[in-house]
C-alpha positions as CSV (number, residue, x, y, z in Angstrom):
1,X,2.5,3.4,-10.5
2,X,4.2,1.4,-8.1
3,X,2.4,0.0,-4.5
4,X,2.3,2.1,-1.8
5,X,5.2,0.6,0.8
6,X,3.5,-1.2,3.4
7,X,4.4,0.0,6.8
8,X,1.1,-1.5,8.9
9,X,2.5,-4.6,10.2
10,X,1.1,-4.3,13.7
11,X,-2.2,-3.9,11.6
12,X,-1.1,-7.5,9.8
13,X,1.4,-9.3,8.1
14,X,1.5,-11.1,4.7
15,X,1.1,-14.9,4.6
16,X,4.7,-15.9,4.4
17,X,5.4,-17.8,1.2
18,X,6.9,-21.1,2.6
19,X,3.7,-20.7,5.4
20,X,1.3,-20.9,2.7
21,X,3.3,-23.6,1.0
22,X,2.8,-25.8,3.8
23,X,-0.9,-25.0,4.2
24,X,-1.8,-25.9,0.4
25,X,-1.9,-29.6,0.9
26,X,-4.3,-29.6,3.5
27,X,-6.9,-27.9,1.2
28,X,-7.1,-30.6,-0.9
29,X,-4.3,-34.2,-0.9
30,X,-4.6,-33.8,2.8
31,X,-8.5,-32.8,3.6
32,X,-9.4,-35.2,6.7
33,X,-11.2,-34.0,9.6
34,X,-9.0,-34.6,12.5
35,X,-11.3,-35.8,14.5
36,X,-11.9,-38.7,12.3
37,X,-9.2,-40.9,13.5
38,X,-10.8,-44.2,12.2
39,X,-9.2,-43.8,8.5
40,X,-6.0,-42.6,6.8
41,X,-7.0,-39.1,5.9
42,X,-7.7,-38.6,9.7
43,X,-5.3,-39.7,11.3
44,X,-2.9,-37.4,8.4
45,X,-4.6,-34.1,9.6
46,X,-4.6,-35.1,13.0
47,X,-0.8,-35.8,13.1
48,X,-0.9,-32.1,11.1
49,X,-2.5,-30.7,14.0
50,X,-0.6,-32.0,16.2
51,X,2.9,-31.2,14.9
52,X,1.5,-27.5,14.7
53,X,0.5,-27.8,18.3
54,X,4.4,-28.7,19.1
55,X,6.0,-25.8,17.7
56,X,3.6,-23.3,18.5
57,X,4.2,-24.4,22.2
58,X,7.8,-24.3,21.3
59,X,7.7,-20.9,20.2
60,X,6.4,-19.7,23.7
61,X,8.7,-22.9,25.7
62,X,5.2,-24.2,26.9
63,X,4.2,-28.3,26.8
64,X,2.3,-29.3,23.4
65,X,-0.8,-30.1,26.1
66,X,-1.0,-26.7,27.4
67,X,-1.9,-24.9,23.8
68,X,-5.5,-24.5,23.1
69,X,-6.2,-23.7,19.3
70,X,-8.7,-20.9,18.6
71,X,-9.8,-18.3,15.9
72,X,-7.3,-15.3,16.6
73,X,-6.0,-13.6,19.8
74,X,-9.9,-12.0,20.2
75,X,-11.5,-15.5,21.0
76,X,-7.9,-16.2,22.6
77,X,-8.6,-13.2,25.6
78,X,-12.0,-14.1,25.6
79,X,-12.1,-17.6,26.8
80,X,-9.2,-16.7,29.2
81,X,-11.4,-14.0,30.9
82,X,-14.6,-14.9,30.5
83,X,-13.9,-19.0,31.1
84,X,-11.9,-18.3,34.0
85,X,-14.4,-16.2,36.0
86,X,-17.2,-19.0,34.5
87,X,-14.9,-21.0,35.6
88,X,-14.6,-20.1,39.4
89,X,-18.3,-18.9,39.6
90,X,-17.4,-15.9,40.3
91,X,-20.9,-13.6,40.3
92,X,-19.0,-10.6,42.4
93,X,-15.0,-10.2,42.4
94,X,-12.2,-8.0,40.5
95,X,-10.7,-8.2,37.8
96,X,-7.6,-5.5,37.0
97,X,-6.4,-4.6,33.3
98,X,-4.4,-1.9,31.7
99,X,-6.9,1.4,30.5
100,X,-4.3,1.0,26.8
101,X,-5.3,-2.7,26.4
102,X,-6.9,-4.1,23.0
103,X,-11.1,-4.0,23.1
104,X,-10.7,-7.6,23.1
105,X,-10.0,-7.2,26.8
106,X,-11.5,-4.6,27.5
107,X,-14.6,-5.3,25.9
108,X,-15.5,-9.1,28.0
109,X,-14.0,-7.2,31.3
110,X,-16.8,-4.5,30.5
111,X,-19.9,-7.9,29.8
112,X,-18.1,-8.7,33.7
113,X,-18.3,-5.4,34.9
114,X,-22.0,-5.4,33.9
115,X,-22.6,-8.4,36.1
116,X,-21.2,-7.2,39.0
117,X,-17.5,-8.5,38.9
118,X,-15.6,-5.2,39.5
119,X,-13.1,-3.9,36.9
120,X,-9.8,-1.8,37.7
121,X,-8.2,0.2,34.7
122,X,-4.9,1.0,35.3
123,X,-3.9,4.3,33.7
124,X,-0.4,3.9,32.4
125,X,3.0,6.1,32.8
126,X,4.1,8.6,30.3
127,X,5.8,6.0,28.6
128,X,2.9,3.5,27.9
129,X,3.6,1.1,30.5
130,X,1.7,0.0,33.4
131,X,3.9,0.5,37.1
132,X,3.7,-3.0,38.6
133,X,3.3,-0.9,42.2
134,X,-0.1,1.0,40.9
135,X,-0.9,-3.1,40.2
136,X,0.3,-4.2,43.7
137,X,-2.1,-1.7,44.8
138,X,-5.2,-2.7,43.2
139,X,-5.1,-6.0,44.7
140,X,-7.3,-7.0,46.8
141,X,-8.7,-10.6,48.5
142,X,-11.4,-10.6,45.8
143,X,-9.1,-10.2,42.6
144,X,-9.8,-12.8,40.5
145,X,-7.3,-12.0,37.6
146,X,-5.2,-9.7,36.3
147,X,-4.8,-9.3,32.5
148,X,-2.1,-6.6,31.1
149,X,-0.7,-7.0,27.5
150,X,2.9,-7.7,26.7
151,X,2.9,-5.0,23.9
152,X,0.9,-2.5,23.1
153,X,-0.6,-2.5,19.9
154,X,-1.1,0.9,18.8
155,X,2.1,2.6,20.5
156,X,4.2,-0.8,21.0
157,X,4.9,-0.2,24.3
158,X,6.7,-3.2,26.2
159,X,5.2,-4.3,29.6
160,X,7.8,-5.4,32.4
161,X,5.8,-8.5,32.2
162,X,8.3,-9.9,34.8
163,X,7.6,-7.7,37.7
164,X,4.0,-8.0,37.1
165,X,3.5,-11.7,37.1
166,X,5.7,-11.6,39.9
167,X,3.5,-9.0,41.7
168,X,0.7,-11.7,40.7
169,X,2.4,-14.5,42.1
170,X,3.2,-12.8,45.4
171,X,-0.2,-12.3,45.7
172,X,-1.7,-15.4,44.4
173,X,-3.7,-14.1,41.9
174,X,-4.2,-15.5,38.5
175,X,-2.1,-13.4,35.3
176,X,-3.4,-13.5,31.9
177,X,-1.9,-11.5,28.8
178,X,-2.4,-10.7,25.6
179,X,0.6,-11.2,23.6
180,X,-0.5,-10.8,19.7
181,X,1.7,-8.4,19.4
182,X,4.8,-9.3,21.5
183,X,5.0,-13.0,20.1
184,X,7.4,-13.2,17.8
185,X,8.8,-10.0,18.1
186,X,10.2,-10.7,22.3
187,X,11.5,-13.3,23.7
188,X,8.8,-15.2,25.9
189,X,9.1,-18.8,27.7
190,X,6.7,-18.9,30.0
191,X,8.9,-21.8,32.1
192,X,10.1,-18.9,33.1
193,X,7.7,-16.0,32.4
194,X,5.6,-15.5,35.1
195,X,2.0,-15.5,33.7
196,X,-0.9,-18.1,33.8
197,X,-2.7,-17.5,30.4
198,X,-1.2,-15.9,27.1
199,X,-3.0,-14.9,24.3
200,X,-1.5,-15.6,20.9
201,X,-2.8,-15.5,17.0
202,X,-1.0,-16.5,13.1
203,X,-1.6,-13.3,11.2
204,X,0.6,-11.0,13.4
205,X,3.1,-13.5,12.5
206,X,3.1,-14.0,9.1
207,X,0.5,-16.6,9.3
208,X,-3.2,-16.9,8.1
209,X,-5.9,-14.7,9.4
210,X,-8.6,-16.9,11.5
211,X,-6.4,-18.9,13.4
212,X,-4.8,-18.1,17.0
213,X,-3.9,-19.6,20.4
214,X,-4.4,-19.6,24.2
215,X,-1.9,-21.1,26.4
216,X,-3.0,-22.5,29.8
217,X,-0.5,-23.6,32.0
218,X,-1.0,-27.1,33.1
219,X,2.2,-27.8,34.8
220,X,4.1,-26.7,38.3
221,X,1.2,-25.2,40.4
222,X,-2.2,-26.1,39.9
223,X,-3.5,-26.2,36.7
224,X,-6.0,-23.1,35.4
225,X,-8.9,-23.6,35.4
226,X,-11.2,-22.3,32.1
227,X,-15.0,-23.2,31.1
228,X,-15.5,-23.5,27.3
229,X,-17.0,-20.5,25.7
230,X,-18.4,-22.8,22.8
231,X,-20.0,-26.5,22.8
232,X,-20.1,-28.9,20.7
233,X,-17.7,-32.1,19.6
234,X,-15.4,-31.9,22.5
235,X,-12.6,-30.7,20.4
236,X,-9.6,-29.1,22.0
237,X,-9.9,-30.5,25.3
238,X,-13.6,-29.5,25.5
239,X,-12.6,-25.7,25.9
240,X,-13.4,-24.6,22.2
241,X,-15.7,-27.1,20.3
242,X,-15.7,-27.2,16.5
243,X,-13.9,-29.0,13.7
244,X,-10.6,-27.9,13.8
245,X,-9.4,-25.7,10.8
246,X,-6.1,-27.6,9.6
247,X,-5.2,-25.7,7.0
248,X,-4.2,-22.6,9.3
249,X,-3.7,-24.8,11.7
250,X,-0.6,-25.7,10.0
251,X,0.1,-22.1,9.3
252,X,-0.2,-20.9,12.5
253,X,2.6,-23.5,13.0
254,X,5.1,-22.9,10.1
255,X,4.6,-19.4,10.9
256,X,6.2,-20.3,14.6
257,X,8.6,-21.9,13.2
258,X,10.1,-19.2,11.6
259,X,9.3,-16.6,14.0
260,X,11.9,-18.6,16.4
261,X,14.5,-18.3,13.2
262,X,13.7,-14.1,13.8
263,X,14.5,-14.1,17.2
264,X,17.5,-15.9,16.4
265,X,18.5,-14.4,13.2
266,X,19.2,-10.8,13.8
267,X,16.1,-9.5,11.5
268,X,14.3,-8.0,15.0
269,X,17.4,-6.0,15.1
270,X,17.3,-4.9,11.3
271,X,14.0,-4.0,11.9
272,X,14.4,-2.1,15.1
273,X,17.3,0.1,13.0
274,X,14.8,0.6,10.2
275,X,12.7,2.0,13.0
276,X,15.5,4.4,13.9
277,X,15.8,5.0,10.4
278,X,12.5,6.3,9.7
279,X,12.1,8.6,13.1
280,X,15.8,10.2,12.2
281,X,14.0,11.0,8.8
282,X,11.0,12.0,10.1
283,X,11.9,13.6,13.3
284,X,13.6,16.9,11.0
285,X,10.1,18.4,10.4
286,X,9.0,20.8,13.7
287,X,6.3,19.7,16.3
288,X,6.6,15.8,16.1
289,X,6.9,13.4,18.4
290,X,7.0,9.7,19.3
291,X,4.2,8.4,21.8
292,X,5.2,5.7,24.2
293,X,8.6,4.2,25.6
294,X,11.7,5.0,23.2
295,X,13.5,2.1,24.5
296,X,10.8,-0.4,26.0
297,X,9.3,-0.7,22.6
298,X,8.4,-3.0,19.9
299,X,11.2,-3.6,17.2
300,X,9.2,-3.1,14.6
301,X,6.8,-0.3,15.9
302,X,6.6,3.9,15.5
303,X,4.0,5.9,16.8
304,X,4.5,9.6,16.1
305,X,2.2,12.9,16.5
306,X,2.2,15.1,13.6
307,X,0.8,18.8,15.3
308,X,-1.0,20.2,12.9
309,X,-2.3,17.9,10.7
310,X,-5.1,15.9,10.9
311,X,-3.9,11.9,10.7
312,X,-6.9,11.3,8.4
313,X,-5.7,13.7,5.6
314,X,-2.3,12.6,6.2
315,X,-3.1,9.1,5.2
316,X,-5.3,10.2,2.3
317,X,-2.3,12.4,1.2
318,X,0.1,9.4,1.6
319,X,-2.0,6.5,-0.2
320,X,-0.5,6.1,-3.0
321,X,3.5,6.4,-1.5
322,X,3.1,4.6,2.6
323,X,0.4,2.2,4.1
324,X,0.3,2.9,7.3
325,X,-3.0,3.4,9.5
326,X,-3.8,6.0,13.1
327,X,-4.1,3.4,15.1
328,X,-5.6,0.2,15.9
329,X,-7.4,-1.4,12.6
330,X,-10.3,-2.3,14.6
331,X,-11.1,1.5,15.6
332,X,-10.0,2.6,11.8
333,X,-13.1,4.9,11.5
334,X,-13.8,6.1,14.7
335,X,-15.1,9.9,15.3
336,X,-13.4,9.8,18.9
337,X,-9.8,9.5,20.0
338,X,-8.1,6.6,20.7
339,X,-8.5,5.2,24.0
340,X,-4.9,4.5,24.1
341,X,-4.1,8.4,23.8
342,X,-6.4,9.4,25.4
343,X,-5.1,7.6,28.6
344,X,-1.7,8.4,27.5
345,X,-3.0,11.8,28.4
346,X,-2.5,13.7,25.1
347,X,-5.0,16.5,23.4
348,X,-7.8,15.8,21.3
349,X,-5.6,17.6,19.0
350,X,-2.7,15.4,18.8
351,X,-4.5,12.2,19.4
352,X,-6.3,12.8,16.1
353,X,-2.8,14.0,14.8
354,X,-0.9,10.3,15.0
355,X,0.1,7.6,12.9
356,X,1.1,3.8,13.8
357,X,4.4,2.7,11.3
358,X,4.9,-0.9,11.3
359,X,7.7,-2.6,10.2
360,X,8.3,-5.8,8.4
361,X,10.2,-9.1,7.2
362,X,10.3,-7.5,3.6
363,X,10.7,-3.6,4.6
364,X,14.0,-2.4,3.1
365,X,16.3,0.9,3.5
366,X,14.8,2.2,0.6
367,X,11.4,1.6,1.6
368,X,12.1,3.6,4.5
369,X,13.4,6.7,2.6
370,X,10.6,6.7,0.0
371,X,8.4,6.9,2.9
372,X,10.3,9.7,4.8
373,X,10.2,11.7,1.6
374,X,6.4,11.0,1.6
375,X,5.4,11.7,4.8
376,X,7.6,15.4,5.1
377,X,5.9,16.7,2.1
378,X,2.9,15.5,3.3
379,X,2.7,17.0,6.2
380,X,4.4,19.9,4.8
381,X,1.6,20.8,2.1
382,X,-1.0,20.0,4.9
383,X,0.3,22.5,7.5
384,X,0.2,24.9,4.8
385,X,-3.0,24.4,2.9
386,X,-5.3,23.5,6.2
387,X,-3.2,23.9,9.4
388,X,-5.6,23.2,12.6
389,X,-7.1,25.7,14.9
């Protein structure tokens, strides 16, 4: 029996192969703590480190000094939030966010929240995407930050990060996004992208799991300013203490490396058309739809609403044809709705009723109609056999 085709790339991606070739050595020839720079083996995995610092921050247009290395995009929105408003001293405040962003936001905003800094959740538009006015709005003198995420990663909606940061910048106040999703798939140089913090991490990438970044600008206005969420050796800058992991490191940089070659390439535009591929497919049964932006979308994302079925049947009925998952990985399991959907606005039916597609490097046409053939029986033989209500 052949594998399933894997269509949950916003979930993950694989390791590229030339990523882990690069990583290998550092396992074992090349095993020096960085932070020995005394000896030979040190000074190796230090220079490592700091080539993988370069074209991360090339990846993004950002300085070498400006990239912070962390343990995925979750530690990434974490010290942004929580060590800026440490940070400032901020015991009272605001702090507005998106009510679609990842728990990794959500979640420190909430700890905040609890402590008396005030929290805004912006409900988006139809489409998925916040309205940079209903932002403008929520401003006030005692906003501290606002953090909206470049893409969403359940429906892949694109945020016009543009007019927001520049909404932020008319104000003064301080923008931080999450961008685990978008990097690599968008275009982003923050020269010119107005935000002040971006959250980025390997494994959405085709790079190793366990290994991300923040960005913190340190050039043009005043440098942000972020208390370490972790102590220890001083590593990093003093913002995130610990001996460095070079190994993904390195991936995390290889992986960069040929991210850039994807925007470049054309393959984000094979992707998006393998996208359109599978909805044309897909979009002959009755009663489906796609949640989010049609157009302001990820490349490489689908999100559609099967009425009818339930998406947990579906992806038991499809397990040995299509990977694909109902949403966000880390809320794989959960008895309620998606918080996404739900402030999308749709039923409890058809919020249980989705699934997330995610295209990758190594999706082909024929992966595409194997899955299309999957999924329309599937939900065919489910609408007849245990239709809902």
């Amino acid at each position: 029996m052949s594998a399933p085709v894997y269509l949950d790339a916003n979930a993950t991606t694989p390791c590229d192969r030339s990523v882990v070739d690069a990583m290998l050595p550092y396992f074992t020839e090349h095993f020096g703590n960085p932070s020995s720079k005394v000896h030979s083996y040190g000074m190796r995995a230090g220079a490592a480190v700091d080539l993988a610092r370069e074209q991360v921050a090339a990846l993004i247009g950002a300085e070498p000094r400006e990239i912070v290395f962390t343990s995925g995009a979750t530690e990434s929105n974490n010290l942004a939030i929580l060590g800026l408003l440490d940070a400032s001293g901020a015991t009272t405040g605001q702090i507005v966010t998106g009510a679609t962003e990842h728990h990794a936001v959500l979640d420190p905003i909430a700890s905040l929240a609890a402590r008396g800094v005030g929290a805004i959740l912006l409900k988006p538009g139809p489409d998925g995407r916040i309205d940079p006015d209903a932002v403008a709005a929520a401003l006030t003198p005692d906003t501290r930050l606002v953090s909206i995420m470049a893409a969403n990663n359940e429906i892949g909606a694109v945020s016009d990060i543009a007019a927001l940061g520049a909404v932020c910048r008319e104000r003064g106040v301080l923008f931080h996004t999450d961008a685990a999703q978008a990097v690599g798939k968008l275009p982003i140089d923050v020269r010119t992208f107005p935000v002040d913090m971006l959250s980025l991490t390997a494994h959405k990438l085709y790079g190793p799991k366990g290994v991300g970044a923040l960005w913190i600008r340190g050039r043009g206005r005043p440098r942000v300013s972020v208390s370490p969420r972790q102590f220890g050796g001083g590593q990093e800058g003093g913002l995130r203490s610990g001996t460095l992991p070079v190994p993904g490191i390195v991936g995390l940089g290889a992986a960069a490396v040929l991210a850039a070659k994807d925007l470049q390439s054309g393959e984000l535009d094979r992707q998006r058309g393998l996208c359109d591929r599978l909805w044309a497919g897909i979009s002959s049964l009755a009663d489906v739809q796609v949640n989010g932006s049609m157009t302001a979308r990820l490349p490489n994302n689908l999100h559609v609403s099967f009425a009818g079925v339930r998406a947990a049947d579906l992806i038991l009925a499809l397990r040995h044809d299509v990977a694909c998952s109902a949403g966000s990985a880390c809320s794989t399991g959960s008895r309620t709705p998606s918080h996404v959907l739900t402030a999308l606005g749709l039923p409890e039916d058809l919020a249980f009723s989705c699934l997330r597609f995610g295209i990758s490097r190594s999706t082909t046409d024929a992966d595409i109609d194997r899955a299309v053939i999957a999924v329309k029986n599937a939900v065919g033989r489910l609408r007849s056999s245990d239709p809902i209500g």
